[in-house]
LOTORDO-246537 format. One line per 3 residues: number of its first residue (from 0); their letters; for each residue z, x, y of N, C-alpha, C. Coordinates in nm, 3 decimals, always signed. Each point is the difference from the previous one (the first is absolute). Last residue first. Example, Ala and Ser with C-alpha at 12.3 -4.5 7.8 and 13.67 -1.06 7.14 Angstrom:
residues 2
1 = SA = +0.708/+1.285/-0.225/+0.006/+0.082/+0.119/+0.073/-0.077/+0.109 | -0.007/+0.029/-0.572/+0.000/-0.089/+0.119/+0.000/+0.090/+0.120
end
This chain:
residues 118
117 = XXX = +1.362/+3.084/-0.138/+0.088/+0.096/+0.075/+0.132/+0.025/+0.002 | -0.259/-0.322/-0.265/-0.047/+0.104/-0.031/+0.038/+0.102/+0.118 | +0.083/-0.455/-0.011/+0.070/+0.109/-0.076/-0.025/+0.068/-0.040
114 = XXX = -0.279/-0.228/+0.271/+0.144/-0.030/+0.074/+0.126/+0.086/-0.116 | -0.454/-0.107/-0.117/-0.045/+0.106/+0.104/+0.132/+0.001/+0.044 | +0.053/-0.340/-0.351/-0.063/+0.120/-0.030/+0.001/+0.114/+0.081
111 = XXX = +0.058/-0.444/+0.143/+0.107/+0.078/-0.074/+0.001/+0.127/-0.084 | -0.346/-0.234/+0.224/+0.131/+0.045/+0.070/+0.048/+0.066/-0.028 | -0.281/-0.208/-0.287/-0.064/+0.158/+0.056/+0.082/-0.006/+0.133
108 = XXX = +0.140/-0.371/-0.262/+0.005/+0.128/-0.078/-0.053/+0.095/+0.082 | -0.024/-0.392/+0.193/+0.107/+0.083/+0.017/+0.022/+0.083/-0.070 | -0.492/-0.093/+0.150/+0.120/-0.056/-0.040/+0.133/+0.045/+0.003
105 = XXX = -0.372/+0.134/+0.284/-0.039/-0.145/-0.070/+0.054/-0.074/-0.113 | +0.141/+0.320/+0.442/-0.066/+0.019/-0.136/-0.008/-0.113/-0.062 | +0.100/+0.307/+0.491/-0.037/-0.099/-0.059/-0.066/-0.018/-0.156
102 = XXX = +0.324/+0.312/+0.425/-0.063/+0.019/-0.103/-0.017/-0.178/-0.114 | -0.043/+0.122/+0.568/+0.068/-0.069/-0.109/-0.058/+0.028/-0.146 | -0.179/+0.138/+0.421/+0.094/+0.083/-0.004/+0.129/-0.060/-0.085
99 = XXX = -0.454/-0.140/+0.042/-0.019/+0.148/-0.003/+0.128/+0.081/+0.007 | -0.114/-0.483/-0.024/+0.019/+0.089/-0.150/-0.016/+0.158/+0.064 | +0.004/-0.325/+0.371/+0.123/-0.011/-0.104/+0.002/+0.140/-0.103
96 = XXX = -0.378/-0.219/+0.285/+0.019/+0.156/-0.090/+0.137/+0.017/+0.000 | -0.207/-0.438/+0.074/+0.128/+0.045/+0.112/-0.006/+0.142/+0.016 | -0.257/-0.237/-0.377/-0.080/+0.003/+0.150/+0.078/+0.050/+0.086
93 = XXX = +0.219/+0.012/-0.415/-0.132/+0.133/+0.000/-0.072/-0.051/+0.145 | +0.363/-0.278/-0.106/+0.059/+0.121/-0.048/-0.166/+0.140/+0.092 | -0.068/-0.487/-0.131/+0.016/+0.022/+0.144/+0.065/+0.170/+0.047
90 = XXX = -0.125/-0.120/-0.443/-0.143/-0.004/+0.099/+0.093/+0.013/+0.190 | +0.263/-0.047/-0.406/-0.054/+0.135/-0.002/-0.151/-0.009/+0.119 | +0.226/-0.454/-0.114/+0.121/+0.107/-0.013/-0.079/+0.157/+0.068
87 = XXX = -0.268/-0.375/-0.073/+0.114/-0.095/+0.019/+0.119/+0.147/+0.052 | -0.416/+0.080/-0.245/-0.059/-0.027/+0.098/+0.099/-0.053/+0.127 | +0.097/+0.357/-0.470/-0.100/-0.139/+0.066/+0.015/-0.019/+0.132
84 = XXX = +0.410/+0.254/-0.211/-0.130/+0.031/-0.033/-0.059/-0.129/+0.034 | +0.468/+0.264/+0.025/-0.046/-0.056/+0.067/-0.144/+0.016/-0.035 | +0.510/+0.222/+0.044/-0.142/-0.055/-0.167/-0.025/-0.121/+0.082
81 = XXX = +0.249/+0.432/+0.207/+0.043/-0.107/+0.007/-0.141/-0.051/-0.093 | +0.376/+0.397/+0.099/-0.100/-0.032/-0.028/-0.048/-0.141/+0.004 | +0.363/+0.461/+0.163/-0.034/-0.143/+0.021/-0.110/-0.061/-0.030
78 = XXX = +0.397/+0.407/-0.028/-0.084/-0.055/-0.035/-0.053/-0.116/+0.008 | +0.426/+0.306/+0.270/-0.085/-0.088/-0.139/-0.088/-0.017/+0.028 | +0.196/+0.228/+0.338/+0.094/+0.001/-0.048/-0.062/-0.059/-0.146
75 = XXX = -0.238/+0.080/+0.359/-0.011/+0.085/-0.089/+0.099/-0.026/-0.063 | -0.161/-0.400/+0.206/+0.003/+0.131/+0.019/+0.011/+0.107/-0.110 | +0.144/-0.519/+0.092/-0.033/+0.101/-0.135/-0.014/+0.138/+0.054
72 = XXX = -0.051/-0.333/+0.301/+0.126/+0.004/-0.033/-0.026/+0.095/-0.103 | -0.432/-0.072/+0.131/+0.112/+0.072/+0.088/+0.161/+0.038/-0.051 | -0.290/-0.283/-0.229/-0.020/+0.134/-0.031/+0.047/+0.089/+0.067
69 = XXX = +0.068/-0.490/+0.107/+0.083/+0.067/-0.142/-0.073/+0.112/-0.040 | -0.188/-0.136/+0.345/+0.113/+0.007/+0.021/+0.104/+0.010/-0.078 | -0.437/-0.100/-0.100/-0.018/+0.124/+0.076/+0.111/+0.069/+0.082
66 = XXX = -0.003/-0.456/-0.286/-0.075/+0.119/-0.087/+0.000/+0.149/+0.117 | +0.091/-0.385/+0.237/+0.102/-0.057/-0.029/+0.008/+0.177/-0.133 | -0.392/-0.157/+0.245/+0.087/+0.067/+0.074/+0.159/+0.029/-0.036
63 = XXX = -0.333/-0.258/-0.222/-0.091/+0.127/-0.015/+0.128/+0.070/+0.087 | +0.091/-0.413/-0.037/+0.000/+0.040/-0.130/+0.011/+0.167/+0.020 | -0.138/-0.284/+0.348/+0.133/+0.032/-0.008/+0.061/+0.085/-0.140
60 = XXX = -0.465/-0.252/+0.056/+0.053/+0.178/+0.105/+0.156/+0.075/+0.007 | -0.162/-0.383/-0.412/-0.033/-0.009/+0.123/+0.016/+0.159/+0.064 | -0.071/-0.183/-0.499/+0.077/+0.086/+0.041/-0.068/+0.024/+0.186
57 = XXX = -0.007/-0.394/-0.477/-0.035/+0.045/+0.119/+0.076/+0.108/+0.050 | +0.053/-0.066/-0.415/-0.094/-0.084/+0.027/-0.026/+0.007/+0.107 | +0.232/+0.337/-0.395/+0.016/-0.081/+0.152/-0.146/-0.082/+0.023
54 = XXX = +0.175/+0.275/-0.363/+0.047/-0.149/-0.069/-0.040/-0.043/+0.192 | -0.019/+0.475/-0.054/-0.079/-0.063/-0.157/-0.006/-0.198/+0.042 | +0.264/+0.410/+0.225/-0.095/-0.090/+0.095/-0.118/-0.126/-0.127
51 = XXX = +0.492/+0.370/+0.067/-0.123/-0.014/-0.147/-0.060/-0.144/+0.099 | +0.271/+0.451/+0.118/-0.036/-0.154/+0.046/-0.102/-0.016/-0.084 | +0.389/+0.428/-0.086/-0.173/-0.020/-0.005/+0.053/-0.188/+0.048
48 = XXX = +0.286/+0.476/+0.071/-0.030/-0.135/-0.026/-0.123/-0.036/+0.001 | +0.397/+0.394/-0.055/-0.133/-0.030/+0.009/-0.029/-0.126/+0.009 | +0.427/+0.194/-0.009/-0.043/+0.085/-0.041/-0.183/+0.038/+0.069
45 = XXX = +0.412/-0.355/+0.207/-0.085/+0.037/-0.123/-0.058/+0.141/+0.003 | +0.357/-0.258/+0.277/-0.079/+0.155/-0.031/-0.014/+0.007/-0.099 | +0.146/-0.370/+0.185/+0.103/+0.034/-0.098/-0.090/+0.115/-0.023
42 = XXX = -0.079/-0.219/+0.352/+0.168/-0.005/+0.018/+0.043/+0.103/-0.101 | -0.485/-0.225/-0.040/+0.015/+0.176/+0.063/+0.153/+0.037/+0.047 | -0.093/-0.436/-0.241/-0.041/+0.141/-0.028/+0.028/+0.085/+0.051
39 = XXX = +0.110/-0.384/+0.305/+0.083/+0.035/-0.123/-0.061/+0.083/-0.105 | -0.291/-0.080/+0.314/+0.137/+0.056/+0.065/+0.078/+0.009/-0.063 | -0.357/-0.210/-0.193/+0.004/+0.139/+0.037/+0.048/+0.087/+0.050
36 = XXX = +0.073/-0.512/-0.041/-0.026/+0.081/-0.094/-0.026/+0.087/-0.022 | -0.068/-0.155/+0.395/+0.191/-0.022/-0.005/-0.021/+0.014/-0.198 | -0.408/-0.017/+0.185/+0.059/+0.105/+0.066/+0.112/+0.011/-0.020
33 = XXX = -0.222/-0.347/-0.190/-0.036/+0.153/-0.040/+0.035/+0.093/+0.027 | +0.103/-0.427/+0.185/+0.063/-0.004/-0.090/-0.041/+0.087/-0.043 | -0.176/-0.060/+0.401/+0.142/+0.021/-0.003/+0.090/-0.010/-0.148
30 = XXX = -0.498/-0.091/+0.075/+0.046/+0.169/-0.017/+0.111/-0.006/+0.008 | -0.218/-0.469/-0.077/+0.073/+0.105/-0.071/+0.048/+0.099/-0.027 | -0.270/-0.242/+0.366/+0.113/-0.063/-0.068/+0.126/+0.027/-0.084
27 = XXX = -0.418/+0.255/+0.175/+0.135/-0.016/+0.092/+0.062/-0.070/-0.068 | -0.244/+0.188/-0.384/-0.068/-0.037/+0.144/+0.136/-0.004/+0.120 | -0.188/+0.022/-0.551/+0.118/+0.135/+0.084/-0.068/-0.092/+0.107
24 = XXX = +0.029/-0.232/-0.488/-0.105/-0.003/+0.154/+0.128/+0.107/+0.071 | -0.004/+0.020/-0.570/+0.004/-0.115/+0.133/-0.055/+0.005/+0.125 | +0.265/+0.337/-0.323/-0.054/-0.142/-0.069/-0.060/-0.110/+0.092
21 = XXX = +0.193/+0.598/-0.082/-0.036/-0.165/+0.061/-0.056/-0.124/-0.051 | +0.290/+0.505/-0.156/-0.075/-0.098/-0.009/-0.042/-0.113/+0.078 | +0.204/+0.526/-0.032/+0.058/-0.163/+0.103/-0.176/-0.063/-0.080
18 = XXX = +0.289/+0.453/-0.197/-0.091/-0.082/+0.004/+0.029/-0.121/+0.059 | +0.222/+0.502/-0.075/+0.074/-0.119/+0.019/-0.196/-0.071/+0.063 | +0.124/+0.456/-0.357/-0.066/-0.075/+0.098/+0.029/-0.124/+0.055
15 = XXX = +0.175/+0.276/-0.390/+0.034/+0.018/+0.113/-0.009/-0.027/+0.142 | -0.222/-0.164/-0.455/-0.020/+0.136/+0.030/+0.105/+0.078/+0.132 | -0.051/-0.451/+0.103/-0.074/-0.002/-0.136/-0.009/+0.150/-0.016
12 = XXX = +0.248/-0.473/+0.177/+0.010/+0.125/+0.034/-0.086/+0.098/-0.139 | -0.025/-0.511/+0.330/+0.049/+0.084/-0.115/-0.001/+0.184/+0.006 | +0.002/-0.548/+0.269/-0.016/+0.156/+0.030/+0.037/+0.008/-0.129
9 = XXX = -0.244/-0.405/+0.256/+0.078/+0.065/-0.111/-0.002/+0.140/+0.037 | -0.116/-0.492/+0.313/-0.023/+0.145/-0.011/+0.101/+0.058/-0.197 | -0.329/-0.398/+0.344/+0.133/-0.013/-0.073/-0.022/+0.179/-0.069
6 = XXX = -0.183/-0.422/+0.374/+0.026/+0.172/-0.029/+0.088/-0.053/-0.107 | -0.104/-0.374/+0.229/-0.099/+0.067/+0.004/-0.031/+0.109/-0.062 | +0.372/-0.218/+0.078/+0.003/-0.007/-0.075/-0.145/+0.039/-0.040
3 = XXX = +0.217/+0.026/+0.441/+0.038/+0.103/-0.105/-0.036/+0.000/-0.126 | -0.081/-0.344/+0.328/-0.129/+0.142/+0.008/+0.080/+0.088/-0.109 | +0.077/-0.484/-0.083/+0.050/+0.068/+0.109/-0.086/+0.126/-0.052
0 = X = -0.120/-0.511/-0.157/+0.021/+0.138/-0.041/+0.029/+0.085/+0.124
end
């Protein structure tokens, strides 16, 4: 199995909202394929985007740096949320205090929700 296959990503579009789904281990192996998936999102100026972290199994440092740099990119220009709950996904989120300047929610409905409601 090659590291890319480690990851596996979906995008949908929900409410106007463009949604990156993960699936899999974020680590070095696999950031070059998350990132070159987000580069192509943000090419296409989304509106808003939520990282749906639901389906990940391991999420290494790179992950975390990879989330704080797609909030950068975003800026004020869009919206950026990311769903992320337990011990695997949201624990490292909250020890980094990440969450203090990433809006975080425990599913994608309440993304999608707080994200169209402006």
């Amino acid at each position: 199995m090659s590291p890319a296959d480690a990851i596996s990503t979906s995008v949908e579009l929900r409410e106007g909202i463009t949604v990156l789904s993960l699936d899999g281990v974020v680590d070095l192996a696999t950031s070059p394929t998350l990132e070159q998936q987000l580069t192509e999102l943000m090419d296409d100026g989304p509106a808003a985007l939520i990282m749906d972290l639901t389906a990940v199994t391991f999420l290494a440092s790179v992950g975390l740096r990879i989330l704080a740099e797609t909030h950068e990119r975003i800026g004020g220009n869009g919206k950026f949320a990311v769903v992320a709950s337990g011990p695997i996904t949201a624990r490292p989120i909250q020890l980094t205090k990440l969450d203090e300047f990433l809006a975080l929610y425990p599913t994608v409905d309440d993304a999608v929700m707080a994200l169209g409601a402006h």
